[in-house]
C-alpha positions in Angstrom: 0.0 0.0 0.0 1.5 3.3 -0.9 2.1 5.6 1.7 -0.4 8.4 0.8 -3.4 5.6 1.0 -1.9 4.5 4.4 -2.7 7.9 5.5 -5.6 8.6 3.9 -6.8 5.5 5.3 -5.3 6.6 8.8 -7.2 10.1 8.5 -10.3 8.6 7.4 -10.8 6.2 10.1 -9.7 8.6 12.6 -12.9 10.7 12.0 -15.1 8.0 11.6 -14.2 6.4 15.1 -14.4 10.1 16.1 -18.0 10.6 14.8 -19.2 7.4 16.6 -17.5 7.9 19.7 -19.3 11.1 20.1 -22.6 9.7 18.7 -22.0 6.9 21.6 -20.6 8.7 24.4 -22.1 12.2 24.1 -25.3 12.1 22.2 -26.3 8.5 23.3 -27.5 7.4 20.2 -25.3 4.6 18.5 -25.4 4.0 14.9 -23.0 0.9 15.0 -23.0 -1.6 17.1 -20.3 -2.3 19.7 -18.5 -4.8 17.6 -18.2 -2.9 14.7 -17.0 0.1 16.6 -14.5 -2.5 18.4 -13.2 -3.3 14.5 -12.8 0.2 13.3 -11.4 1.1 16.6 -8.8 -2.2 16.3 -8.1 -0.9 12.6 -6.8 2.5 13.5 -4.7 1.0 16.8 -3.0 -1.8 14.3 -2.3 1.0 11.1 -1.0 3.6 14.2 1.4 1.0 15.4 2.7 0.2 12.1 3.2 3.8 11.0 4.2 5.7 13.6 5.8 8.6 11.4 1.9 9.6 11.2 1.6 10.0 14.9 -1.7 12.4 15.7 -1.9 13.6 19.4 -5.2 14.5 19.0 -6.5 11.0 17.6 -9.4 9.2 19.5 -7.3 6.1 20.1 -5.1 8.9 22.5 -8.4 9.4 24.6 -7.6 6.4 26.7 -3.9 5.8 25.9 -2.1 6.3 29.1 -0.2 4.0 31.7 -1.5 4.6 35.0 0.5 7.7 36.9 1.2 7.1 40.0 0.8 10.9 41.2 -1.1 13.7 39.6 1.5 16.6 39.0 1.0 19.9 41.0 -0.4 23.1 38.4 -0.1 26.6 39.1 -3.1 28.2 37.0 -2.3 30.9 34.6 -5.6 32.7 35.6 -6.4 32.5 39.0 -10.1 30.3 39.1 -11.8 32.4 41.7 -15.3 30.5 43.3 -18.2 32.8 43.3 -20.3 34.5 46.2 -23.1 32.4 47.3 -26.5 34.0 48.1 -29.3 31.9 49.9 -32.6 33.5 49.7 -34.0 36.4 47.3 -33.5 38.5 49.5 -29.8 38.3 49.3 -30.1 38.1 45.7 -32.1 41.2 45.3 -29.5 43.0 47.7 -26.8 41.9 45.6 -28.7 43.4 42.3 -29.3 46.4 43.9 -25.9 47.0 44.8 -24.4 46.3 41.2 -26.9 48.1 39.5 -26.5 51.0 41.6 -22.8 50.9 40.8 -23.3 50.5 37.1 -25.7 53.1 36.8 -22.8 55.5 38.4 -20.8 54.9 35.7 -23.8 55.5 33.1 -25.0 52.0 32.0 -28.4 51.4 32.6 -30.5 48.2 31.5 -27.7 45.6 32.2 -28.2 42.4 30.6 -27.9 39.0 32.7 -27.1 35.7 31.9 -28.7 33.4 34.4 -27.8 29.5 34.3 -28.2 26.4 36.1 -25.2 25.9 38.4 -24.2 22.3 37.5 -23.3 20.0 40.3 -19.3 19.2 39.3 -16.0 19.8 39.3 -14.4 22.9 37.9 -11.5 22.0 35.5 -9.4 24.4 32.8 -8.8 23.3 29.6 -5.5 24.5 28.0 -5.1 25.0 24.1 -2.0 26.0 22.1 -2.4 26.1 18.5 -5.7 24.1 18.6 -4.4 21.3 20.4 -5.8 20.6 24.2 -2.4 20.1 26.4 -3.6 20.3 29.4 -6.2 19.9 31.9 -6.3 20.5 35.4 -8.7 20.7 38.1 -9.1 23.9 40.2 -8.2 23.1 43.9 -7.8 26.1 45.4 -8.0 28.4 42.4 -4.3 29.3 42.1 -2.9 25.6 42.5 -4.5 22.5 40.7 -3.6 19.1 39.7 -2.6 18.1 36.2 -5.6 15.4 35.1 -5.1 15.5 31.2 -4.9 12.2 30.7 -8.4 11.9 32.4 -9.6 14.7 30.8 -9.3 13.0 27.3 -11.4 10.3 28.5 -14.3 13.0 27.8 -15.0 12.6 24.3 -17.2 15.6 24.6 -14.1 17.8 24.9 -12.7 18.4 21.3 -8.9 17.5 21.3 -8.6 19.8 18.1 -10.1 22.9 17.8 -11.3 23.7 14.2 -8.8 26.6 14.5 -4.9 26.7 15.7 -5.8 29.2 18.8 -4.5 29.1 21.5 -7.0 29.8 24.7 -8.0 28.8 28.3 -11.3 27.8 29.3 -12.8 26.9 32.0 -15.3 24.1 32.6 -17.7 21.6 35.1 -17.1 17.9 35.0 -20.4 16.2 35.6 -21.7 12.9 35.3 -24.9 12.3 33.8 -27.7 10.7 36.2 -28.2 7.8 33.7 -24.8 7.2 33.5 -24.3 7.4 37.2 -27.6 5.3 38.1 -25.8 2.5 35.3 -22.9 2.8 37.3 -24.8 2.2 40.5 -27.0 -0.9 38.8 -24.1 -2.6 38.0 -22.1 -2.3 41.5 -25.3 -3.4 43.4 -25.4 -6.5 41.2 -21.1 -7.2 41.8 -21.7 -6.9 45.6 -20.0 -3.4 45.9 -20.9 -0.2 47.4 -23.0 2.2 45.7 -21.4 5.8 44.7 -23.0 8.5 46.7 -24.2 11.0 44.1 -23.2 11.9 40.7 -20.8 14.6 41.6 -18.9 12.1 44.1 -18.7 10.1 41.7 -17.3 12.4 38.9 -14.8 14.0 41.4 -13.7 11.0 41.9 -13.7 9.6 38.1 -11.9 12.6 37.3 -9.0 11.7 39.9 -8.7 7.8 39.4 -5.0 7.5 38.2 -5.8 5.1 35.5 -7.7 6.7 32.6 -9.5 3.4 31.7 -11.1 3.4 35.0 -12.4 6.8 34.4 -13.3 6.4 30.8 -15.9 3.9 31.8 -16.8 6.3 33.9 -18.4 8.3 30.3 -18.2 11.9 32.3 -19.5 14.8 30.4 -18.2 18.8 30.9 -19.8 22.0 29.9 -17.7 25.1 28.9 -18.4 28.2 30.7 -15.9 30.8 30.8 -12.8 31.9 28.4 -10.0 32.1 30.8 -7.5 33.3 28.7 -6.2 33.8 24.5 -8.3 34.8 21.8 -11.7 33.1 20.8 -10.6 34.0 17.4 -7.4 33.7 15.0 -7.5 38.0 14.3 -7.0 38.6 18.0 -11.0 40.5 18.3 -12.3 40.2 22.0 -15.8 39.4 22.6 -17.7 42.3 24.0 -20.4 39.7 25.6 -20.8 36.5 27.5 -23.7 35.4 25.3 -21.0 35.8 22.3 -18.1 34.4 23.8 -20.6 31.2 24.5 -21.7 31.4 20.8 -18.1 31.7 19.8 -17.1 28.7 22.3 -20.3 26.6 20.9 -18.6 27.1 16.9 -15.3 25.8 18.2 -16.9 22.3 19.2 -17.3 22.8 23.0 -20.4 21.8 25.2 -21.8 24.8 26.3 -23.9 25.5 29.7 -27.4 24.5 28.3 -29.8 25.9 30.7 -29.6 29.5 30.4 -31.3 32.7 29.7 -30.5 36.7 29.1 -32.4 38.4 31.0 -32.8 42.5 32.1 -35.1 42.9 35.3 -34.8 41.3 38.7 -38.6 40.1 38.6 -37.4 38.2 35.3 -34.0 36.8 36.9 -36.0 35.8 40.4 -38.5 34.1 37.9 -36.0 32.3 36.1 -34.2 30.9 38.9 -37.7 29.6 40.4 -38.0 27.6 36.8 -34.8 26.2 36.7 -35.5 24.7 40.1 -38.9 23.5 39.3 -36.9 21.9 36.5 -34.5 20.0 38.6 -35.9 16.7 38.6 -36.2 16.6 34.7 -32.8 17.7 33.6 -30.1 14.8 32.4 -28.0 16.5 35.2 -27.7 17.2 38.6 -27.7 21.1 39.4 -27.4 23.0 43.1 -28.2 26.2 42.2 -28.4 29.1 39.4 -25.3 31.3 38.9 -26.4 35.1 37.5 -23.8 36.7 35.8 -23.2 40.0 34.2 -23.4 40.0 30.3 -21.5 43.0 29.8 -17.5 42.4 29.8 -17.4 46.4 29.8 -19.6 46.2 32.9 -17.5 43.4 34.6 -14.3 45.8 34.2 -16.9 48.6 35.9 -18.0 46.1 39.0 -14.6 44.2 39.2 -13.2 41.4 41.3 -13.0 41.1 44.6 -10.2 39.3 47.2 -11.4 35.4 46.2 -14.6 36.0 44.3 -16.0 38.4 41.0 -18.2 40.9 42.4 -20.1 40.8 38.8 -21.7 37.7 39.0 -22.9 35.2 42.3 -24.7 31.6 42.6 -27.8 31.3 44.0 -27.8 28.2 46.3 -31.7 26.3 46.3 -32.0 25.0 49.6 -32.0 21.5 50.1 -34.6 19.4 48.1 -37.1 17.8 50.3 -39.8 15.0 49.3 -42.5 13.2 50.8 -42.3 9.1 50.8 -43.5 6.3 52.8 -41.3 5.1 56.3 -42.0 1.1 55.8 -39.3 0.0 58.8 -36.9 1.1 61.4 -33.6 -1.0 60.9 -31.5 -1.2 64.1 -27.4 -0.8 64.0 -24.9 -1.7 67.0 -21.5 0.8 67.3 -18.7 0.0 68.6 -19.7 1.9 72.2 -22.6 -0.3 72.1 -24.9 2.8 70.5 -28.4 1.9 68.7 -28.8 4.0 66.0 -32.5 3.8 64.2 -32.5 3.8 60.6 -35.4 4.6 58.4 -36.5 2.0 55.6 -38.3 4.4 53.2 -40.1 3.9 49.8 -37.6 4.7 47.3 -37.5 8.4 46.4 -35.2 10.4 43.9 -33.8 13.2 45.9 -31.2 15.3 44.7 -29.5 13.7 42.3 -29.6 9.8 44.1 -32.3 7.5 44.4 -32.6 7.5 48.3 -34.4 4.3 50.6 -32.7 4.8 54.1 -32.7 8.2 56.2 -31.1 8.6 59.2 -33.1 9.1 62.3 -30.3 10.3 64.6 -32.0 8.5 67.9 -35.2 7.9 69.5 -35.7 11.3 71.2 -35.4 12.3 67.8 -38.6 10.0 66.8 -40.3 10.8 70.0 -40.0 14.9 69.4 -41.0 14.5 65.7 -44.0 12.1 66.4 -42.8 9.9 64.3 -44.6 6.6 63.6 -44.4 3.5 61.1 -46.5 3.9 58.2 -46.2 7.8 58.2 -45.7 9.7 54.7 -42.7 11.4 56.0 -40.9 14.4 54.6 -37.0 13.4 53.7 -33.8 16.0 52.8 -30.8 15.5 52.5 -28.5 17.5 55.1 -26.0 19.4 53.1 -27.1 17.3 50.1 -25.5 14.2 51.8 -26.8 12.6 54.3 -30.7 11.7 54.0 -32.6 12.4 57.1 -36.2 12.8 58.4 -37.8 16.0 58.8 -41.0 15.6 60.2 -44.3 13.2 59.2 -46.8 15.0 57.4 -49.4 13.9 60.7 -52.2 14.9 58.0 -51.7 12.1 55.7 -52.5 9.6 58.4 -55.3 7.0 58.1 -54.9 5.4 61.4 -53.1 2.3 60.3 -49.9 3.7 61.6 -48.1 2.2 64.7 -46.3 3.8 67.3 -42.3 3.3 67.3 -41.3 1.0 70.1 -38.0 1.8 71.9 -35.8 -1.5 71.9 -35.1 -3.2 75.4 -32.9 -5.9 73.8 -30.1 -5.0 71.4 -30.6 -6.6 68.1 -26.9 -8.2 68.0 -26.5 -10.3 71.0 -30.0 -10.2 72.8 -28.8 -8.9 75.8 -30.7 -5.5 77.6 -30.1 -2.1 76.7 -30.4 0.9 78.9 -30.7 4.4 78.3 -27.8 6.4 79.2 -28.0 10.2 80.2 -24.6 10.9 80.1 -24.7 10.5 76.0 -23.1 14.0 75.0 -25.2 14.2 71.4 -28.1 15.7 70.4 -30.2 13.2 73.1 -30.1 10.4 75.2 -28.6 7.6 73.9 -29.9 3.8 74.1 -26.9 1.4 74.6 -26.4 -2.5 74.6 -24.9 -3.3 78.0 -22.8 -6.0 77.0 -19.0 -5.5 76.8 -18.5 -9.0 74.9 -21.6 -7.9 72.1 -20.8 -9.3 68.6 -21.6 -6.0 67.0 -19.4 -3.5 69.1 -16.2 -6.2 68.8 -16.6 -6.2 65.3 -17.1 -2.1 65.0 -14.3 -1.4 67.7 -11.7 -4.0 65.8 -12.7 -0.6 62.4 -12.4 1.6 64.4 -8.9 0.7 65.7 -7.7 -0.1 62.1 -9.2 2.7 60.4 -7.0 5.6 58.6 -7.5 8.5 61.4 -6.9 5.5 64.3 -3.8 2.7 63.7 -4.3 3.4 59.8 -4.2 -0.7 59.0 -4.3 -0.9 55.4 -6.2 -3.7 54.2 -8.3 -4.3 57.2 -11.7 -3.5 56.5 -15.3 -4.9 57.6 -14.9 -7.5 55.5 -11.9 -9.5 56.5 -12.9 -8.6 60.4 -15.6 -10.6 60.2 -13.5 -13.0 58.7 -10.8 -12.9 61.3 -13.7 -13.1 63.8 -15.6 -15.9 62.7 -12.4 -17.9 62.1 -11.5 -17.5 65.8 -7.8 -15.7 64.8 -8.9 -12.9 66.7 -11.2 -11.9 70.1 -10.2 -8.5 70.3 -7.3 -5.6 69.1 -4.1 -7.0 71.0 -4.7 -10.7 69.0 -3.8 -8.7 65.6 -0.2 -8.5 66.4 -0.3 -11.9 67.1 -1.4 -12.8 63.4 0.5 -14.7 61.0 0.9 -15.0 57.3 0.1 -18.5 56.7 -2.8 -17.8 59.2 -4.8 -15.4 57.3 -3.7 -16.7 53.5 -5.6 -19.4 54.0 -8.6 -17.7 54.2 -11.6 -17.5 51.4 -10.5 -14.5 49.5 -6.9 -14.1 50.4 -3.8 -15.6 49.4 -0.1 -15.4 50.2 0.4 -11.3 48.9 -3.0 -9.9 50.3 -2.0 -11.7 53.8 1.7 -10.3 53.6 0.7 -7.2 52.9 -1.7 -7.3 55.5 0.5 -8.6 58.5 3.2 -5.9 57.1 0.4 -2.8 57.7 -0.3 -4.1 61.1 3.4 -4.1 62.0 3.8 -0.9 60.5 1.2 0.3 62.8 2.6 -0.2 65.8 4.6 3.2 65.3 1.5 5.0 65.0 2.1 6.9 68.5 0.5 7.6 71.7 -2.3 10.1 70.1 -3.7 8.0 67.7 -3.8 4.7 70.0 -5.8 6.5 72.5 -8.6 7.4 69.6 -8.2 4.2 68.4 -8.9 2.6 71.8 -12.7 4.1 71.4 -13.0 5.3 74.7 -16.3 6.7 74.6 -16.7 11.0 73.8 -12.3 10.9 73.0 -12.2 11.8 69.6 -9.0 13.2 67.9 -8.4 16.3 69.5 -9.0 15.1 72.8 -6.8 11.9 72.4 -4.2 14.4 71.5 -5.2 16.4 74.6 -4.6 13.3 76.7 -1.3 12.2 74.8 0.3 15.6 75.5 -0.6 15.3 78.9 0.2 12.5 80.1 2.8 11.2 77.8 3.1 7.6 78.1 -0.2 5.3 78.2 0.6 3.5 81.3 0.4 7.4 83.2 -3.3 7.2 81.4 -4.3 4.6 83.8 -3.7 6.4 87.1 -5.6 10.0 85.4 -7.9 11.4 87.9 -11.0 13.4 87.1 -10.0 16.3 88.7 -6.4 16.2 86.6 -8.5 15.5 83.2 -10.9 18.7 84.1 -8.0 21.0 84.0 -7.0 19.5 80.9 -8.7 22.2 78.1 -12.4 21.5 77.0 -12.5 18.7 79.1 -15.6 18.6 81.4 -17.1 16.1 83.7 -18.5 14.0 81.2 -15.4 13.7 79.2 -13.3 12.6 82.1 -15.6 10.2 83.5 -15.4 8.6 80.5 -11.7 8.6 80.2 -11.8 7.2 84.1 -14.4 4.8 83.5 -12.7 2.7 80.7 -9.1 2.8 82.2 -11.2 1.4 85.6 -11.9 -1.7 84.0 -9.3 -4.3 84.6 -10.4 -5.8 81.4 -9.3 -2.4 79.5 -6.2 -2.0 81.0 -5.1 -5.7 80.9 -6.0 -4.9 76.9 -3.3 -1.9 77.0 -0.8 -3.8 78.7 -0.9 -6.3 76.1 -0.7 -3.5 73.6 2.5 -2.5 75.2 3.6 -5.9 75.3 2.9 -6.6 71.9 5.9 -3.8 71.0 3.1 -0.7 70.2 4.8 3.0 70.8 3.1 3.7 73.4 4.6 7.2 74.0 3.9 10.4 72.5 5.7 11.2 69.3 4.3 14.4 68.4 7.2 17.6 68.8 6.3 21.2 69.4 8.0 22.9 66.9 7.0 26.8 68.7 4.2 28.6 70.1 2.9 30.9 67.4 -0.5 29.5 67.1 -0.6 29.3 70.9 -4.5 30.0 71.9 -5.7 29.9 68.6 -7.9 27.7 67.2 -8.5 26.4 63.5 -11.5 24.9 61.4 -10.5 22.8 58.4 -12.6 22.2 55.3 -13.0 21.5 51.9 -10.2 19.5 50.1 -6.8 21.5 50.0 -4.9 21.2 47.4 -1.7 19.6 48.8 -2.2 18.7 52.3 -4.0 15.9 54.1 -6.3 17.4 56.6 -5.0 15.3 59.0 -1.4 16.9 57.9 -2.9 20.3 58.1 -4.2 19.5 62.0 -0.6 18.3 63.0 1.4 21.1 61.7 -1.1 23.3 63.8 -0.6 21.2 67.0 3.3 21.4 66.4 2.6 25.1 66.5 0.8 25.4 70.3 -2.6 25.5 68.2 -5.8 23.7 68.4 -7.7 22.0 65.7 -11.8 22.2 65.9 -14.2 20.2 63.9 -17.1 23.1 63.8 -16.7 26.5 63.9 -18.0 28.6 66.4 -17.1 32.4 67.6 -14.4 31.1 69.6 -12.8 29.9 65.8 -10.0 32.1 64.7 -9.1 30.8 61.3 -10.9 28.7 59.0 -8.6 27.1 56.4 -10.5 26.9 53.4 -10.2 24.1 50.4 -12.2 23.1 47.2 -15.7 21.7 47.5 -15.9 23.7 51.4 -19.2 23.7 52.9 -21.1 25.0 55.8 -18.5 25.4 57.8 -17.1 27.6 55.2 -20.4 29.3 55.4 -20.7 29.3 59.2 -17.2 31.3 58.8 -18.7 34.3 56.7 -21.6 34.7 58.7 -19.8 34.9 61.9 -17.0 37.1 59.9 -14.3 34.6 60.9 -11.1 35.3 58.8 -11.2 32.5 56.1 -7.7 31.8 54.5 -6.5 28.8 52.1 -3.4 26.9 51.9 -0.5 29.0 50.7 -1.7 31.6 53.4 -1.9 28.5 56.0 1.6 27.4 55.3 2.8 31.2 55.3 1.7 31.5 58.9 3.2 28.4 59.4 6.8 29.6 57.9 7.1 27.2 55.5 8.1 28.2 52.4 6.1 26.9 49.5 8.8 27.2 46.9 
C-alpha cells in the first residue's frame, strides 16, 4: 500500500471512530454496534502501530492511551479560578442586584443584561489549548494551584482535542456525570456486591482523579464550557464584548456549552428564572445546586470588578435542600462499637437530589419521640447538606390510622442482651446502649475503628476481613492482631499469600502510630482526635493514662465532667487495662511522638474544610498542633481561622456569617513559615 493511502486510510478512520465515539458517548444514540466500533477502533490502533511517522496527538485512540500515573502533578493556574459568592434566599439576591446596578448606573450604564444559568453539580476543571491542540487539563483546587488530570480529561469525548482553528486559549469548565450514566454505574455495582457511589458529583470528582484513565473512561463523564479564561476566541485577536457571544463563539469551536440558560434585564425576570430552573431540577439529564447570575457585559464586569477570592459581577444562588414526601415502611437497628443503637429509616424509594434514596437517618429515639414519628407515616425526607438523608418531620395529616407507634428497643438486636438508656450520651439526646462489653456487633465495629485511617491506619483491614478474622477465631479483640500470622490469614476465602503479607506488614507498621492515635483508636467513649491528643500531651506515656484522675482531666482544656468520667471509667476496668498492657507488650509506641515545633498559634484555634490542594487534613491538623494551636471540627465564635479548600461547605459558610477570617493553603503554610517554593 503506498504511503499516501496508508494515510488517507489513517485520517479517514480517525474521523469516523471520532463521529461514533461522540454519537456513543455524548449524544447517546449509537449508529454501530459495539462490535463494529470495536473493528474500526482495532483498525486504526493496528495502522498507528505500524506507522508511527503519522503519529496524531489528538486521535481518539489517544483518549484512553495512558499508563496509569502514580501521582497527579501539581499546576499553578495561569488565571487565578476564583469561586463565586453564594446567596441563599431572594432576599440576598435582590441585595446583591441592587448594589451592582447602583454601581453600574454610576458609571452610566443602565438596563444591564444578565445571563442566568443552572449551576451544574461538578467539578471545575481548565482546559489549555496551544495552537488548537488541548495540552492540558487541570482541576481547580484552590484556584491558584490544581492538579494536572489531562490524561483523564481525554477520557471525555465531549471535549474536542482539536479545535477547528490553531488558537490558543484557556477555558474553563464543570465535570459532571450524567444521572443515567451514574444510576448504570450504580445498577451494575449493586449486582457485583459493591458499594453504591454516593451521588453523581462524588462520583465524577472521583472519576476525574482515578490514576488510571480506563477506570475513568468507563466512567463516560461529560463537561460543559463556561468561561474563556485566557487567549483569543478567534485567529484576528478580536475580544468578545459579551458573555452570550463568547458562548456562541465557544459553541462554533466544538465545545459543550452551559445548556440551561437565559439573558435576561429585570430582577422580577432573573428571580423568575431561577424559580423555573429549580422547578426543572428533577427533569434535567444532570444534577444542578443552584443558578449562577452573571453579568453579560465584559465592559460592565471591568466597571463592577473582582473582589479578594470572588467576582463581584456575578454570584450563585444556592436552592436549599430538596425535600420529598415518601413512605417510612421499617426502622432498621445498627450496633457501634460503644454499644450505641442507631434507628434507621426504611423508606419507599425516592429520587432526591441527584440519588435514588431508601434509608434516612433518624439520629435517635428522642429524635422519633419529638418529631411524632410513627411507622407507616408519609414522611418528609432532605438531605442534610445534600449528603446525608434524614427525616424532617411526618406530614401527621396524611395519616389513616393504620400507623403504629415506634417502640424503643429493650434488647439489642446483636447479642439479645438489655439495653439501657444512658443520660450521660453528649449528642443531640439520650442515647440507648447495649450493656454488654463482649456484644458481637461493638467487637466487630471497635476492631474498624482501631484499624481505620485517622486511628492505627491498617491498610487492608476492612469490615470484611474482620468478620473473617472473627468468625475464624484468629482474633477476640485488638491486642490478637499483632499476634497474626501470614500462613494464618492466607488461607482464608478470598486471600492468598500477597493480600495476607501485605496485611501482617500494615499491622506491624502500625505499631509506630504513636500515643495520640492509639488512645482514639482505643474508642473510649466521647475521646475523639483532638481530645486523644489532649490526653497524649498530657500524660505522655499510656501507662500514666491509667492512674488520670478526674479532677487532673478537668484541668485538661475542653475537658468537662463528662469527658473525664469517661476517660476514668474505661481505664477502671481491669479488662481495658489488661487490653493496654498487652498492647505494650505486643511492641506498640506507646509514648507520644508528636514535637512542638513553637508557640505561634498558641491560643488559637482552626476549622479545616473543603479539600486543599496539597495537604492531608490530617497533615494540616498536626502542623497546627506542632505550633501550640488547636484544631476544631465546627466553627463557632471562639474559631480564629478557618482554612478553606475546594468543595468547602457549611463550615465555610458558618465562617462568613460569623466574619471569621477565612484563609486557604498557601496563606496556612505562610503563617506556618514554610516556604512553599
Amino acid at each position: 500500500m503506498e504511503k499516501s493511502d496508508i494515510l488517507k486510510e489513517l485520517e479517514g478512520l480517525r474521523a469516523t471512530v471520532s463521529y461514533h465515539a461522540r454519537k456513543y458517548y455524548v449524544e447517546d444514540a449509537p449508529e454501530i454496534s459495539d462490535y463494529d466500533y470495536d473493528m474500526l477502533y482495532r483498525r486504526l490502533l493496528e495502522l498507528e502501530a505500524a506507522h508511527p511517522e503519522y503519529a496524531d496527538p489528538t486521535s481518539p485512540t489517544h483518549r484512553v492511551g495512558g499508563a496509569p500515573l502514580e501521582k497527579f502533578k501539581k499546576v499553578t493556574h495561569a488565571t487565578v479560578m476564583n469561586s463565586l459568592s453564594d446567596v441563599f434566599s431572594y432576599e440576598e439576591l435582590t441585595e446583591y442586584y441592587t448594589r451592582a446596578t447602583a454601581a453600574l448606573a454610576a458609571a452610566d450604564v443602565k438596563d444591564a443584561a444578565w445571563s442566568v444559568e443552572a449551576k451544574i453539580d461538578g467539578l471545575s476543571v481548565s482546559l489549555v489549548y496551544e495552537n488548537g491542540i488541548l495540552v492540558r487539563g487541570a482541576t481547580r483546587g484552590d484556584g491558584v494551584t490544581g492538579e494536572d488530570v489531562t490524561q483523564n480529561i481525554k477520557t471525555i469525548f465531549s471535549i474536542p482535542l482539536r479545535l477547528a482553528e490553531p488558537l490558543t486559549l484557556t477555558v474553563r469548565g464543570e465535570v459532571y456525570m450524567p444521572r443515567s450514566v451514574f444510576n448504570s454505574i450504580n445498577a451494575a455495582r449493586e449486582a457485583q456486591g459493591k458499594a453504591l457511589l454516593a451521588n453523581p458529583r462524588n462520583a465524577a470528582a472521583g472519576s476525574l482523579r482515578q490514576l488510571d484513565p480506563k477506570i475513568a473512561a468507563e466512567r463516560r463523564l461529560s463537561i460543559f464550557v463556561f468561561n474563556l479564561q485566557s487567549g483569543s476566541l478567534w485567529l484576528d485577536g478580536r475580544a468578545a464584548v459579551s458573555h452570550a457571544e463568547s458562548l456562541a463563539r465557544l459553541a462554533e469551536l466544538g465545545f459543550p456549552v452551559i445548556e440551561e440558560r437565559r439573558t435576561l434585564t429585570s430582577l422580577e425576570d432573573i428571580l423568575s428564572q431561577i424559580s423555573a430552573l429549580g422547578e426543572a431540577r428533577d427533569s434535567l439529564a444532570y444534577d444542578i445546586d443552584g443558578a449562577v447570575i452573571k453579568l453579560d457585559s465584559f465592559e460592565g464586569r471591568a466597571i463592577l470588578g473582582e473582589g479578594t477570592n470572588t467576582p463581584k459581577w456575578a454570584v450563585a444562588y444556592k436552592y436549599p435542600p430538596e425535600t420529598k414526601p415518601t413512605k417510612l415502611i421499617d426502622i432498621s437497628l445498627a450496633v457501634g462499637r460503644t454499644g450505641v443503637l442507631t434507628p434507621t429509616a426504611i423508606l419507599e424509594p425516592v429520587r432526591l437530589a441527584g440519588t435514588t434514596v431508601s434509608r434516612a437517618t433518624l439520629h435517635n429515639y428522642d429524635f422519633i419521640s419529638e418529631k411524632g414519628v410513627m411507622l407507616g407515616d408519609t414522611v418528609l425526607v432532605r438531605k442534610a447538606g445534600d449528603i446525608i438523608p434524614e427525616i424532617v418531620a411526618p406530614i401527621k395529616e396524611l395519616r389513616t390510622g393504620a400507623e403504629r407507634s415506634v417502640e424503643i428497643p429493650t434488647v439489642c438486636p446483636s447479642c439479645g442482651e438489655s439495653v439501657r438508656r444512658d443520660e450521660t450520651d453528649t449528642g443531640d439526646g439520650a442515647a440507648i446502649r447495649c450493656t454488654n462489653a463482649a456484644c458481637p456487633a461493638q467487637l466487630s465495629r471497635s476492631i474498624e475503628h482501631f484499624a481505620s485511617k485517622n486511628a492505627m491506619n491498617i491498610e487492608g483491614l476492612g469490615p470484611q476481613i474482620v468478620e473473617l478474622l472473627l468468625s475464624e477465631g484468629l482474633i477476640r479483640d485488638v491486642a490478637d492482631l499483632y499476634s497474626l500470622k501470614a500462613e494464618d490469614v492466607a488461607v482464608l476465602e478470598g486471600m492468598g499469600e500477597l493480600s495476607a503479607s501485605n496485611l501482617i506488614s500494615a499491622i506491624e507498621r502500625s505499631k509506630g502510630a504513636g500515643l495520640e492515635r492509639l488512645i482514639f483508636a482505643l474508642g473510649i467513649r466521647n475521646i475523639g482526635e483532638v481530645a486523644s491528643a489532649a490526653l497524649a500531651a498530657k500524660y505522655r506515656t499510656l501507662e500514666a493514662c491509667f492512674d488520670a484522675t478526674a479532677e487532673e482531666l478537668c484541668s485538661i482544656e475542653d475537658f468537662g465532667a463528662v469527658t473525664a468520667e469517661c476517660v476514668t471509667d474505661f481505664f477502671s476496668h481491669s479488662s481495658n487495662v489488661s487490653l493496654c498492657k498487652r498492647l505494650i507488650d505486643a511492641g506498640l509506641l506507646t509514648e507520644a511522638v508528636a514535637k512542638q515545633l513553637d508557640d505561634r498559634f498558641a491560643g488559637k484555634t482552626f476549622v479545616l474544610t473543603g479539600t486543599l490542594p496539597t495537604l492531608k487534613r490530617s497533615e494540616a491538623a498536626a502542623m497546627i498542633k506542632e505550633r501550640g494551636g488547636k484544631s476544631a471540627g465546627s466553627v463557632s465564635k471562639k474559631t480564629d481561622f478557618v482554612v478553606a479548600g475546594s468543595d468547602a461547605g457549611s463550615k465555610l459558610t458558618k465562617a462568613q456569617e460569623l466574619s471569621i477570617p477565612i484563609i486557604d493553603e498557601a496563606e496556612f503554610l505562610k503563617m506556618c513559615g514554610i516556604n512553599k517554593e
